[in-house]
C-alpha positions as CSV (number, residue, x, y, z in Angstrom):
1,X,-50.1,3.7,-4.5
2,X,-52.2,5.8,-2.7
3,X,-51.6,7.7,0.5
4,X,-53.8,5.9,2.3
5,X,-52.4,2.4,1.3
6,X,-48.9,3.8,2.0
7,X,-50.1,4.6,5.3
8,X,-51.9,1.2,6.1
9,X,-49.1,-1.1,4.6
10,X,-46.3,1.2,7.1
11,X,-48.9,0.4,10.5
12,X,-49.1,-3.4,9.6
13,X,-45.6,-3.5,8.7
14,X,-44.8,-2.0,11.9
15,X,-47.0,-4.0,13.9
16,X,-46.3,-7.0,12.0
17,X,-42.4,-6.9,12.0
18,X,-43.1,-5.9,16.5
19,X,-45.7,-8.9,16.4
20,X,-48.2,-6.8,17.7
21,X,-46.8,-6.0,21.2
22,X,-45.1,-2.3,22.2
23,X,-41.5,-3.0,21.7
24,X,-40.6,-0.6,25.1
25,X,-43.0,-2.7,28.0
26,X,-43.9,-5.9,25.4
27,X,-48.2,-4.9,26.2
28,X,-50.0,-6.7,24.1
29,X,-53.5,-5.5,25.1
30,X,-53.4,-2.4,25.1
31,X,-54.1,-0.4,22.0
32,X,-51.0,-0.1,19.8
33,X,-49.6,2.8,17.5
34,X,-47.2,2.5,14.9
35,X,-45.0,5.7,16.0
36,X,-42.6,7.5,13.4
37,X,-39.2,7.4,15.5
38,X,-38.2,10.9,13.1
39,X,-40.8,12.8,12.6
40,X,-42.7,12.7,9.0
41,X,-42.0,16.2,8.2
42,X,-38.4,15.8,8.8
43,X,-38.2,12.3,6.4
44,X,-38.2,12.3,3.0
45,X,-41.5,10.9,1.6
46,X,-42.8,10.7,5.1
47,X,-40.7,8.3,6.3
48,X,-43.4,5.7,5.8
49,X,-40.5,2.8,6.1
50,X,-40.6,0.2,8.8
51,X,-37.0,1.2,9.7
52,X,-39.0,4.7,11.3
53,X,-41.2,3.0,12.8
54,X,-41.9,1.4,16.5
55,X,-45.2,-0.4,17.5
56,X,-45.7,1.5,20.8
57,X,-48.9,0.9,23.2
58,X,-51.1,3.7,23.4
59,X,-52.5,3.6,26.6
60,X,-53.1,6.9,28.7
61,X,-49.5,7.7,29.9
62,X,-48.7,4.8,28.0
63,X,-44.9,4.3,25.6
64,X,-46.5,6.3,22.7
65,X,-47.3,9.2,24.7
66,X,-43.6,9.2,26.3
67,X,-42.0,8.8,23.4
68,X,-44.2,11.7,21.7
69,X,-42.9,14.4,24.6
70,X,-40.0,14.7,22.1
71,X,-41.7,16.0,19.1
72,X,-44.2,17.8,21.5
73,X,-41.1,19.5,23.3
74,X,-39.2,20.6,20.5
75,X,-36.6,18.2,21.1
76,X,-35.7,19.5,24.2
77,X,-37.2,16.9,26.3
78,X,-37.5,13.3,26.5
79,X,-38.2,10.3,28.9
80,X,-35.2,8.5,29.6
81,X,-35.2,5.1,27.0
82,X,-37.8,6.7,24.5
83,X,-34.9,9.4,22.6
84,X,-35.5,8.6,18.8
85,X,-32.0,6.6,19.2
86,X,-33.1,4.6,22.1
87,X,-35.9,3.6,19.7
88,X,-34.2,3.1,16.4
89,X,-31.6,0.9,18.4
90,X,-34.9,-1.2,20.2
91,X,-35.6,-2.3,16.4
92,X,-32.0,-2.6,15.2
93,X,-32.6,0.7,12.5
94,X,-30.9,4.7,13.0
95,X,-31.9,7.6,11.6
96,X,-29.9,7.3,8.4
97,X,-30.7,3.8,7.7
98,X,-34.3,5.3,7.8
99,X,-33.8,8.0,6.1
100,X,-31.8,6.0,3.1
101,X,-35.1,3.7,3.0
102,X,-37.6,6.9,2.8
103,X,-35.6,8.1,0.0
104,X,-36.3,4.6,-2.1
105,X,-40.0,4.8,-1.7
């Protein structure tokens, strides 16, 4: 499988599994992202696995962009409720459940 079906198959899983509304303020209208919860470099394989990822609306100012501020920050800053473990724990996942599942790709 190719990088760019491993890529589409981990968006519509996301999205699919979220049923297409952001899973922090449920908007269904906005535009929607399918946001790694650990970062890709930090995951082995990319952490293409549903259990990293969180269907977040992508409106200006929007959950993705909140939820981004950690990566962006070095990990120093984050909006209260959007801390990769407030989002792993909005899908039922962690980090190592993730992590295990990135390992079996």
């Amino acid at each position: 499988m190719g990088k760019k079906d491993v890529r589409r198959n981990f968006r519509e899983g996301v999205l699919k599994r979220d049923k297409n509304k952001c899973r922090v303020c449920n908007d269904s209208v906005s535009k929607l992202d399918a946001h790694h919860i650990t970062d890709r470099s930090l995951m082995p394989n990319g952490g293409y696995v549903v259990e990293n990822g969180i269907s977040l609306c992508d409106k200006e100012g929007g959950c993705h962009m909140k939820a981004e501020k950690w990566h962006i920050s070095g990990e120093t800053e984050f909006e209260p409720g959007y801390h990769p473990n407030d989002l792993y724990k909005l899908i039922n996942s962690s980090y190592e459940l993730a992590y295990k599942k990135s390992e079996e790709l």
